[in-house]
N, C-alpha and C positions, 0 to 999 in steps of 0.2 A: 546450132551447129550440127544437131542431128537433124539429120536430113528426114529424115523416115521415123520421127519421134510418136506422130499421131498414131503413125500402124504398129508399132511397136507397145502405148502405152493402153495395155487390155485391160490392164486393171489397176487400182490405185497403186498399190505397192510398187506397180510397173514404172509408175507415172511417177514418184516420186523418186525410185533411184535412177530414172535415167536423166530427171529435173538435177538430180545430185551431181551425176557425171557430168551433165551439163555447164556446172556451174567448175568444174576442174576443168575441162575443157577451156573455156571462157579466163582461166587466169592464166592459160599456156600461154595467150596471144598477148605478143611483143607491143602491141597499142597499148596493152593494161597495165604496163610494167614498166617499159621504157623511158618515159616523161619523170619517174622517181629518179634518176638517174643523169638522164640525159637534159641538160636546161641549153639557151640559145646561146649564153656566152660561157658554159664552163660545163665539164662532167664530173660527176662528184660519186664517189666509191668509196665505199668505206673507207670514209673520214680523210680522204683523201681526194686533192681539185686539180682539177688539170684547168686552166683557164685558156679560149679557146681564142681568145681576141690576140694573143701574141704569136698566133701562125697566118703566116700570107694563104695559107688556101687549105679545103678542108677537105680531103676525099674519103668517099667508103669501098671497103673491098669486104663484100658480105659473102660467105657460101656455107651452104646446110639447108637444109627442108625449111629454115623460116628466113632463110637471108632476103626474102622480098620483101616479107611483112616488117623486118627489122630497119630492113634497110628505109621502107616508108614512115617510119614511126622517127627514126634518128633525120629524116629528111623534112618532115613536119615541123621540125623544130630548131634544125642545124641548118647554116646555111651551106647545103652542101655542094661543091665545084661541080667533080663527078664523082664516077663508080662503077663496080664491078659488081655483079647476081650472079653468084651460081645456083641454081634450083634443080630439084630433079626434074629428070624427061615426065610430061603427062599433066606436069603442074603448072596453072598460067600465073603468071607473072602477078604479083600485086600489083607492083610498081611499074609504070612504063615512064618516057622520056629519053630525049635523045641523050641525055648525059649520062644515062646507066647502061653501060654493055650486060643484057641478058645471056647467059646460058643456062640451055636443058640438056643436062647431062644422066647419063644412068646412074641408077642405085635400083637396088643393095651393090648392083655389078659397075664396074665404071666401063667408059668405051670412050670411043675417039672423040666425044666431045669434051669427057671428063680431061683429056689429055690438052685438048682446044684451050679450054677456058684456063687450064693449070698455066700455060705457056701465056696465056693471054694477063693474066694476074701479074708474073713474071716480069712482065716487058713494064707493065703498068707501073711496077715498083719500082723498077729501076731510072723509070723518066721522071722520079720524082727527087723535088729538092729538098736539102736541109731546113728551108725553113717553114715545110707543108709540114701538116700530120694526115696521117690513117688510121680510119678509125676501122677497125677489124670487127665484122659481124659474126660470129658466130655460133653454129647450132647443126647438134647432129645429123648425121647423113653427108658429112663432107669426104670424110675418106672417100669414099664412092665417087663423089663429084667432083672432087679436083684430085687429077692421079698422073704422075710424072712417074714412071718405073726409071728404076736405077738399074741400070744392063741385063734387065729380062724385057719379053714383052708385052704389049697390054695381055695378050692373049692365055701366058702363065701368069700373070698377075689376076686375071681372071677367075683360070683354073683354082689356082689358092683362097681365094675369096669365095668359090663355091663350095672348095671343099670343107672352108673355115665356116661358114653360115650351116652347115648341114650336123657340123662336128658335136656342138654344145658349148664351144671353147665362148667365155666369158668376153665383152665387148673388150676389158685390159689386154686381153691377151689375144685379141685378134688385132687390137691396133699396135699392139707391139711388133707382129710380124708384118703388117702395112707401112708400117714406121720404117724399119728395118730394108725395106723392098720401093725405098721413092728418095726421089733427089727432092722433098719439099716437105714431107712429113715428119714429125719430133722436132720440130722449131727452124727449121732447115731451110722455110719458104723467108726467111727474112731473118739471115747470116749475117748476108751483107748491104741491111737496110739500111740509103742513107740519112733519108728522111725521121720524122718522129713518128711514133704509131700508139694506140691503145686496140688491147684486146677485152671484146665485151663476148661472152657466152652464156647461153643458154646450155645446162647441164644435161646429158641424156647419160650419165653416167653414175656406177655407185660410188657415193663421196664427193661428186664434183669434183674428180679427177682432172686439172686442166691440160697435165698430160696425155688424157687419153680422151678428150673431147675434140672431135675432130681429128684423130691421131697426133693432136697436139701441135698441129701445123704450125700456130706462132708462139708455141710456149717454147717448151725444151724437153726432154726423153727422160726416165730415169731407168729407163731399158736397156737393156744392151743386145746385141747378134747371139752371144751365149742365152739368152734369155728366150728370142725366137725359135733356135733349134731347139730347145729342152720343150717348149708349148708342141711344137710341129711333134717329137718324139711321143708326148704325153697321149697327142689324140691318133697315134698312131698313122702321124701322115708322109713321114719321112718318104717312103717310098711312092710315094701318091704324086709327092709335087713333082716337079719338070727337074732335070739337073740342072739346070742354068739358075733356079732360085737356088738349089743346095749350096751349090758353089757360092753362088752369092753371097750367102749367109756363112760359109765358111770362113771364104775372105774376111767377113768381117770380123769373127771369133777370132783369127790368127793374129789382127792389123794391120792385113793388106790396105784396107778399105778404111778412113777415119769414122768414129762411132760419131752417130745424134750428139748435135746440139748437149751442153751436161747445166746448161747457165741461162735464164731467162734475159732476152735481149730487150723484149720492151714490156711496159706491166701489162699482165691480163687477167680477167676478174670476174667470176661468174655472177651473173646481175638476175637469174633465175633458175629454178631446181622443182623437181618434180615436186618439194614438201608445199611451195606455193601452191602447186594443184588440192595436195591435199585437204590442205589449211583451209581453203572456200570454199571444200566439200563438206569440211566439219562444219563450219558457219552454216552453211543450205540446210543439211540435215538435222542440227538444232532449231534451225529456224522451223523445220516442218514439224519438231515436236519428236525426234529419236534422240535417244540417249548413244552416244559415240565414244567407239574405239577407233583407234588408229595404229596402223602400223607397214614398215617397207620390208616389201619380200624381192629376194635374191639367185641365181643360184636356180640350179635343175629345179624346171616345172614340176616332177612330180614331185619333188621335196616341199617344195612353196605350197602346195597344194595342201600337205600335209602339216604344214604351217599356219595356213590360216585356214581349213577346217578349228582345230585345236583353240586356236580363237577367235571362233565363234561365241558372242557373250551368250549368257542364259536372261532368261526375263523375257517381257514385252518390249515393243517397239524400240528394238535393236538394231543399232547402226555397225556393221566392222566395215572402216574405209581403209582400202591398202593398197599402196603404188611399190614403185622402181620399176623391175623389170626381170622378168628368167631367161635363162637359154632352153632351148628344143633343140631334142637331136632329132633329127627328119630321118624318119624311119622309112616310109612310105612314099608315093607319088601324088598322093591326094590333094585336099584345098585345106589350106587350115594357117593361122598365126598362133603364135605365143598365147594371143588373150582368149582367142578361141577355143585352144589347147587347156587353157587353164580351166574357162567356165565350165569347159563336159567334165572335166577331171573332177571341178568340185563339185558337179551337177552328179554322177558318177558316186563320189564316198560323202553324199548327204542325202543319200535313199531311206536313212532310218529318221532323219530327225524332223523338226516340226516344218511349219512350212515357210520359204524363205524365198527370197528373191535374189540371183545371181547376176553378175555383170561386171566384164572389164574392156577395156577400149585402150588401142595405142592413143596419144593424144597427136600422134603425128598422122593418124586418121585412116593408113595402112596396115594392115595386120601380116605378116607373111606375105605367102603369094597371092594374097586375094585384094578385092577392092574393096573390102569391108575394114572398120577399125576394132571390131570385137566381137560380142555376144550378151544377149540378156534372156533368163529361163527364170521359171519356178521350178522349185526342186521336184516337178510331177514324176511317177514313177515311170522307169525308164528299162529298157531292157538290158541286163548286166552284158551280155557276152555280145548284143549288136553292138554298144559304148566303147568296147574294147576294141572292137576289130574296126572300128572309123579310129582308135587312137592309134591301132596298130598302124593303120595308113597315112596316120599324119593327114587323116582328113576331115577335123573340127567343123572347119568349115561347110562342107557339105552337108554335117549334120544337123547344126542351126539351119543351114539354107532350107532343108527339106519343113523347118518348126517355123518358117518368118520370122527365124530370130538374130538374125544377126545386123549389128548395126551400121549404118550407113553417114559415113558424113565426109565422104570425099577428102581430098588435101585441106590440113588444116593452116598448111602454114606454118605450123609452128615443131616443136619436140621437145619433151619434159618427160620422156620416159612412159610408162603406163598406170593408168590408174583404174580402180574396183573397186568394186560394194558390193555388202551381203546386207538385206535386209532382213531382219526378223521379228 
């Protein structure tokens, strides 16, 4: 899945953490996973069957960064009627066939497709009978891809999502104000489903929040409009946003406006989480003979950084593997993502210690605004005050690009949050 693995692997340490990453990358995808789950006549969840043979017709409505791959993997084995993709813009289709309606819609930003596909989901739902089910795919990067704004327009709804991506504000508390800001989002796309449905997700969230995976399109809220202004106050955006969202969300504080969904309408059930990535990177790295830690980092990149420097094990051939995910506040205009951000950072505060090999990758293959999913270095020494002023610019990116180090593996398909190694 990495694309650019051979130019990348200089040297053996090179070659075996990114054989590592590899091997997390490789449990993101929905083909690896999905079959535990999903069988031809029933789906079976924690200890709990849905038997598939008592519905007259069986549809999927997948959307997020892997609803292609999901949706082929549930279709290899379900007899599926049709369906619904929604994908981001740029990423081709796994899945083709006349019975799946494709959309490519924006992310991180959504746009008029994201609006297309949302209304086109809508219609789909509603032409369906009592005695169908839907099977709901999903995996992060949906907020973005299906976006129905509630009496503002795409256009402020936009504005808010850039200025929410730039802020630091944690993935809970950006889909809380996305929630808050859509006539679909917090369980809202299927109120008034009449049909049956299940919801299957892939977690890009801490805790496998199912309310805030996806903004929780077919779960339900535990948010409220008070809870969106007090985030907007926090990062200082009150006056930044458009008055047609303030309002908005005042209405809602007052009871002009009825609050999210408070009650899960149909079950939904996260069927994978970033700790799968983990887990097969410990198995690889034992396999190649490192002794292994693990651990999930949170929360401002430069805290996490400060996190997992600190454990760092001591000894020889040392494994520290560690996922989830941080926020970045975008300081600058530069090139750079989170994983990026993160490897200079620890590239950055491990100029004193012995020699290591660094590396982290989105598994959803995008890092930021760049086409790259991360970065891999050896802790060579580096100049303090140039490292600062590329972080001062929020532009990571550029810096590995200048080293040929950053990694390449295109749209994965999938999302499980991010995963890292330190070798030592």
């Amino acid at each position: 899945m990495i694309q650019n693995f051979e130019e990348l692997a200089t040297t053996q340490k090179k070659k075996d953490t990114l054989e590592i990453l590899e091997s997390g990358l490789h449990a993101a995808s929905p083909e690896n996973f999905l079959s535990k789950f999903v069988a031809k006549d029933k789906i079976i969840v924690e200890d709990e069957t849905l038997n598939l043979d008592k519905f007259s017709a069986i549809y999927t409505v997948a959307f997020g960064k892997a609803a292609d791959s999901m949706t082929r993997a549930v279709n290899a084995i379900v007899p599926v009627k049709a369906g619904i993709v929604v994908i981001p813009k740029g990423s081709r289709s796994k899945i083709k066939g006349k019975k799946f309606q494709i959309f490519n819609s924006g992310h991180p930003k959504p746009n008029q497709t994201s609006i297309k596909a949302a209304k086109e989901v809508i219609k789909f739902l509603q032409n369906r009978r009592d005695s169908e089910l839907v099977i709901f795919l999903i995996s992060g990067g949906a907020s973005a891809l299906l976006a129905l704004p509630e009496k503002i327009t795409l256009n402020d709804k936009i504005h808010v999502t850039d200025l929410l991506l730039k802020s630091g504000a944690t993935i809970q508390e950006f889909n809380c104000i996305r929630k808050h800001l859509s006539k679909i989002k917090g369980g809202r796309l299927i109120e008034n489903l009449k049909c049956h449905g299940i919801g299957l997700a892939m977690s890009d969230v801490e805790g496998d929040d199912l309310s805030a995976i996806a903004s929780g399109t077919t779960f339900m809220d535990n948010t409220t409009y008070l809870d969106a202004i007090e985030i907007l106050k926090k990062y200082k955006l009150k006056n930044k946003v458009s008055l047609e969202v303030w309002r908005l969300l005042k209405s809602g504080e007052s009871g002009e406006i009825p609050e999210t969904p408070k009650e899960e309408k149909i079950k939904n059930y996260v069927i994978a989480n970033n700790q799968d990535c983990i887990d097969a990177m410990e198995k690889k790295a034992k396999k190649l003979g490192y002794h292994v830690k693990k651990m999930q980092v949170f929360g401002n990149n430069k805290d996490a950084t400060k996190t997992i420097v600190s454990n760092i094990p001591d000894g020889k051939n040392q494994c520290l593997i560690f996922g989830g995910e941080t926020t970045v506040e975008v300081l600058g205009k530069g090139q750079g993502g989170r994983n990026q951000e993160l490897v200079l950072r620890i590239l950055k505060n491990t100029q004193k210690l012995d020699k290591l090999c660094i590396a982290a990758v989105g598994t959803d293959g995008i890092d930021g605004n760049t086409n790259f999913a991360g970065a891999i270095t050896e802790n060579y020494k580096i100049d303090g005050p140039t490292a600062k002023e590329f972080l001062k610019n929020s532009d990571s990116g550029r810096f590995f690009q200048k080293q040929n180090a950053n990694i390449f593996t295109g749209f994965t398909h999938s999302n499980l949050m991010d995963i890292g190694i330190i070798l030592k």
